[in-house]
C-alpha positions as protocol buffer text, in pm:
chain_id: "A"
residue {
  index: 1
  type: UNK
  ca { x: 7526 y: 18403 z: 13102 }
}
residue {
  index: 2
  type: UNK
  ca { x: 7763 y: 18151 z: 13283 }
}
residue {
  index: 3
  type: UNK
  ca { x: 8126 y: 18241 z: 13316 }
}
residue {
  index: 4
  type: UNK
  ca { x: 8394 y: 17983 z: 13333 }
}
residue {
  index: 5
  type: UNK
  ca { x: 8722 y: 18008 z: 13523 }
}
residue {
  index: 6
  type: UNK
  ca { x: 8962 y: 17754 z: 13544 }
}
residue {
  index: 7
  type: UNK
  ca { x: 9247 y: 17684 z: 13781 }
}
residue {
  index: 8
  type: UNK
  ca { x: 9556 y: 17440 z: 13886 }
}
residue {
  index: 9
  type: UNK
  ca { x: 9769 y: 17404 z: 13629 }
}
residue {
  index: 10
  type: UNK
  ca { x: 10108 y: 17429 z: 13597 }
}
residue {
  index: 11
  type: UNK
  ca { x: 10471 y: 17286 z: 13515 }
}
residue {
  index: 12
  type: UNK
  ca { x: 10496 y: 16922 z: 13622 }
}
residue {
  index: 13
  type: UNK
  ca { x: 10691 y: 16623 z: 13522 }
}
residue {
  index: 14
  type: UNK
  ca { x: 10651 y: 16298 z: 13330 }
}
residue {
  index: 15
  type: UNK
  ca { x: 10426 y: 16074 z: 13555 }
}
residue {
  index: 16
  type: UNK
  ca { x: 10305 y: 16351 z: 13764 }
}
residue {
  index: 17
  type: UNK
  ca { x: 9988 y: 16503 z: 13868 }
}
residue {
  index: 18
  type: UNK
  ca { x: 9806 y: 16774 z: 13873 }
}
residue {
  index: 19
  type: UNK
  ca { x: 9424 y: 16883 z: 13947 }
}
residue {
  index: 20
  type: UNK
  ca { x: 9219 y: 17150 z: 13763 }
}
residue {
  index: 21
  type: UNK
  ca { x: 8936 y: 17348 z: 13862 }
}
residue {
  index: 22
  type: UNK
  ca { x: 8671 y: 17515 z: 13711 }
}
residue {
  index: 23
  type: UNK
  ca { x: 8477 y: 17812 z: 13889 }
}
residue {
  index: 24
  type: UNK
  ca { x: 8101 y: 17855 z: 13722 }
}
residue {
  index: 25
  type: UNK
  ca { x: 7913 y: 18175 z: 13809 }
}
residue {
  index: 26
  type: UNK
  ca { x: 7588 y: 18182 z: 13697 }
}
residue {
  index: 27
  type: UNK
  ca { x: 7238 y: 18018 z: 13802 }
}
residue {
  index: 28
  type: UNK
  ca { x: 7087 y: 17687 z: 13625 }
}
residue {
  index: 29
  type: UNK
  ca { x: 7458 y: 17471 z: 13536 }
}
residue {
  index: 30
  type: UNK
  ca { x: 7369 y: 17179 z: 13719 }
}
residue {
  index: 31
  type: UNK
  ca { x: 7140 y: 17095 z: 13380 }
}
residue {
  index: 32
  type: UNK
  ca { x: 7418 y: 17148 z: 13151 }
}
residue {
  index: 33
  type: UNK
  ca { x: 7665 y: 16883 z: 13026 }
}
residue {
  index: 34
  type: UNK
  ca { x: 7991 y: 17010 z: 13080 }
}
residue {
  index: 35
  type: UNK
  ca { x: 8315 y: 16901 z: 12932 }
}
residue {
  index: 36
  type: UNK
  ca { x: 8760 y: 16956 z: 12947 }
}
residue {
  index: 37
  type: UNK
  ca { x: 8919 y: 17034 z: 12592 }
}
residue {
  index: 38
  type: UNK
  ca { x: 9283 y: 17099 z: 12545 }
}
residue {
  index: 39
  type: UNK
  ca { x: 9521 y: 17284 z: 12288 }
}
residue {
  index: 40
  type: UNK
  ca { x: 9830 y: 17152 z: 12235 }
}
residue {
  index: 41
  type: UNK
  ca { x: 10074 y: 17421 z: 12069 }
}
residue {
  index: 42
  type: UNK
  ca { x: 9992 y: 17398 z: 11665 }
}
residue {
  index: 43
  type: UNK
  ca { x: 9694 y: 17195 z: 11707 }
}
residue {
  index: 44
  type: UNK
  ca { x: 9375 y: 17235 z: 11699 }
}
residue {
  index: 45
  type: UNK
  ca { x: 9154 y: 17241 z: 12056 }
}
residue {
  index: 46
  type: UNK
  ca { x: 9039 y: 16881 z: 12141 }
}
residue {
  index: 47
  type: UNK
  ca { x: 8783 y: 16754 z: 12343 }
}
residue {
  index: 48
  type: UNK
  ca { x: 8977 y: 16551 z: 12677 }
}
residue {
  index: 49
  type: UNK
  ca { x: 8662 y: 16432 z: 12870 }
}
residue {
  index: 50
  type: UNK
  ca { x: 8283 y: 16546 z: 12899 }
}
residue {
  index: 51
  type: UNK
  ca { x: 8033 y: 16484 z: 13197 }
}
residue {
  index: 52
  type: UNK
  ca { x: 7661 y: 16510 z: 13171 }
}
residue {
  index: 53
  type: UNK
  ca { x: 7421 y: 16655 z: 13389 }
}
residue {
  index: 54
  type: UNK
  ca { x: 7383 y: 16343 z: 13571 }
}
residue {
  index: 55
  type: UNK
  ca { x: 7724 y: 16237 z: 13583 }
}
residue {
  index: 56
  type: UNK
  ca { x: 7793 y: 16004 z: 13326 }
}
residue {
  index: 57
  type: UNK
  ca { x: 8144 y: 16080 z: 13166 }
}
residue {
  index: 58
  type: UNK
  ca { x: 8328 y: 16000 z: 12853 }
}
residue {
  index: 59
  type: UNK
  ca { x: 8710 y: 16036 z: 12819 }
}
residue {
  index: 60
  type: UNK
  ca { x: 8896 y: 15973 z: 12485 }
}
residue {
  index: 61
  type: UNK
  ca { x: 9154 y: 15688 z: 12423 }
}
residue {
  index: 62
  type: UNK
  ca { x: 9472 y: 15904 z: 12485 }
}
residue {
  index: 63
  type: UNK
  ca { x: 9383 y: 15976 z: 12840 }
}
residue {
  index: 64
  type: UNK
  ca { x: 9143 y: 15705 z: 12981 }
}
residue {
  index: 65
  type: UNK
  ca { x: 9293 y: 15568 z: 13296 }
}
residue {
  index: 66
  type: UNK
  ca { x: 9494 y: 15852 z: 13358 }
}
residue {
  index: 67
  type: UNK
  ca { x: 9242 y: 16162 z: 13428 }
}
residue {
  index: 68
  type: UNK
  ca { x: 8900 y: 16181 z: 13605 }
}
residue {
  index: 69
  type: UNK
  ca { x: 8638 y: 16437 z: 13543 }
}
residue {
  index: 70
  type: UNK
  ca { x: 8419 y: 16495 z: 13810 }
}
residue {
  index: 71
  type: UNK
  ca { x: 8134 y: 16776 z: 13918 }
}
residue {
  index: 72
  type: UNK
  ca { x: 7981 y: 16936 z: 14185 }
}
residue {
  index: 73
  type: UNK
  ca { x: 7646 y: 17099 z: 14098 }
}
residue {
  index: 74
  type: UNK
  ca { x: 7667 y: 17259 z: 14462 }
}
residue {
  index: 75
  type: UNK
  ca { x: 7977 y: 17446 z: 14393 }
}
residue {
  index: 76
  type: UNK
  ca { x: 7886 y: 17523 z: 14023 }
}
residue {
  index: 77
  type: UNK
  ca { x: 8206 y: 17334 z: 14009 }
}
residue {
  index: 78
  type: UNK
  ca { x: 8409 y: 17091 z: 13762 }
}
residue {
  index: 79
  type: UNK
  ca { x: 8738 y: 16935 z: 13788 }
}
residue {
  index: 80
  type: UNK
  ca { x: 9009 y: 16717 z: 13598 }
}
residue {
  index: 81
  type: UNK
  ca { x: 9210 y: 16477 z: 13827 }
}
residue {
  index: 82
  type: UNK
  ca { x: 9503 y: 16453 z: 13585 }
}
residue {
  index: 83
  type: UNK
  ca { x: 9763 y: 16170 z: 13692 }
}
residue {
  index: 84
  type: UNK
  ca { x: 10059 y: 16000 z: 13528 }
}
residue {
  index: 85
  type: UNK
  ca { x: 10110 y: 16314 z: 13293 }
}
residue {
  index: 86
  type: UNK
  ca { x: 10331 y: 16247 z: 12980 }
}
residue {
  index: 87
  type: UNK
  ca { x: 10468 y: 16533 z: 12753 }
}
residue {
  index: 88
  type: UNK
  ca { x: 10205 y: 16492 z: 12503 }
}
residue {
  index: 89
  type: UNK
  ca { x: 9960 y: 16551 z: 12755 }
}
residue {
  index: 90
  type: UNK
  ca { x: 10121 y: 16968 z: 12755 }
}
residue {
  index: 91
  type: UNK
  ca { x: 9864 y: 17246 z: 12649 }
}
residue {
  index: 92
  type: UNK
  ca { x: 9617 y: 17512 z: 12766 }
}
residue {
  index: 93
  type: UNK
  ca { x: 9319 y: 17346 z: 12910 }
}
residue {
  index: 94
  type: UNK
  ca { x: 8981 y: 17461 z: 12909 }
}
residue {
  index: 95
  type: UNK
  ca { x: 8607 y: 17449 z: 13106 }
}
residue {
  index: 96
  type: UNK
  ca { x: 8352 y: 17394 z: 12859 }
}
residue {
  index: 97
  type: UNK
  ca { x: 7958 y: 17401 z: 12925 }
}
residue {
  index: 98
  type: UNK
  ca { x: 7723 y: 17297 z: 12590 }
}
residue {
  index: 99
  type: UNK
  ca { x: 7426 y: 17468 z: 12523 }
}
residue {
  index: 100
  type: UNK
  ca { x: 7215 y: 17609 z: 12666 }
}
residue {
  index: 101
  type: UNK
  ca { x: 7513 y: 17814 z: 12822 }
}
residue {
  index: 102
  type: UNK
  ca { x: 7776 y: 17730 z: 12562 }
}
residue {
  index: 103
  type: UNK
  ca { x: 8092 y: 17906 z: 12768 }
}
residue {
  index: 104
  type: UNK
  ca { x: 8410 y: 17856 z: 12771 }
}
residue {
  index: 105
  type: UNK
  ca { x: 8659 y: 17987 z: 13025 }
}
residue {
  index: 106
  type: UNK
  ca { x: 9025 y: 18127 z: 12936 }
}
residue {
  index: 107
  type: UNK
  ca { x: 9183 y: 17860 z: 13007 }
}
residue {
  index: 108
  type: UNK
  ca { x: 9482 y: 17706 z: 13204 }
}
residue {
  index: 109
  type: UNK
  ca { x: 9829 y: 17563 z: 13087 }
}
residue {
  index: 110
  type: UNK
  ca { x: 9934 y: 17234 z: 13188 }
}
residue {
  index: 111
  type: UNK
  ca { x: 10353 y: 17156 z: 13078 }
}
residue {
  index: 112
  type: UNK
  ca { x: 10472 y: 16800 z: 13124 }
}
residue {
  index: 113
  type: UNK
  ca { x: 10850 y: 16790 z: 13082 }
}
residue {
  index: 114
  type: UNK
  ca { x: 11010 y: 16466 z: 13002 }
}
């Protein structure tokens, strides 16, 4: 089984940045597409960005231009470069690997204040 641990967030403000981390133990993730979600408080947990195996990445409207997903298969690392943070951009972040691992870590809590 992989586990997931994520890292770097905190309390920043409006137009601010920050960097997460996400520490993968485990053998094999370099073939697993991995992947940021977030929960904002009394929402549901949505996907931020995903990278594949091979490195392409995908990043949803709300956030392209702003944040940067990026691995390291030699680390059995990922990370979120998040810059020009806005409010709605608060919420507990986490690691994500799809199958064949399927983990997620516990998370880490990003606050924007305005």
């Amino acid at each position: 089984q992989v586990q997931l641990v994520e890292s770097g967030g905190g309390l920043v403000e409006a137009g601010g940045s920050l960097t997460l981390s996400c520490a993968a133990s485990g053998d094999g993730i370099c073939v697993s597409d991995m992947a940021w979600y977030r929960q904002a408080p009394g929402k549901e947990r949505e996907l931020v960005a995903a990278i594949a195996a091979h490195g392409n990445t995908y990043y949803v409207d709300s956030i392209k231009g702003r944040f940067t997903i990026a691995r390291d298969n030699v680390k059995n690392a990922l990370y979120l470069q998040l810059n020009d943070l806005k409010p709605e951009d608060t919420g507990v972040y986490y690691c994500h690997t799809y199958p064949p691992f399927n983990s997620w870590g516990q998370g880490t809590q990003v606050t924007v204040s305005s």
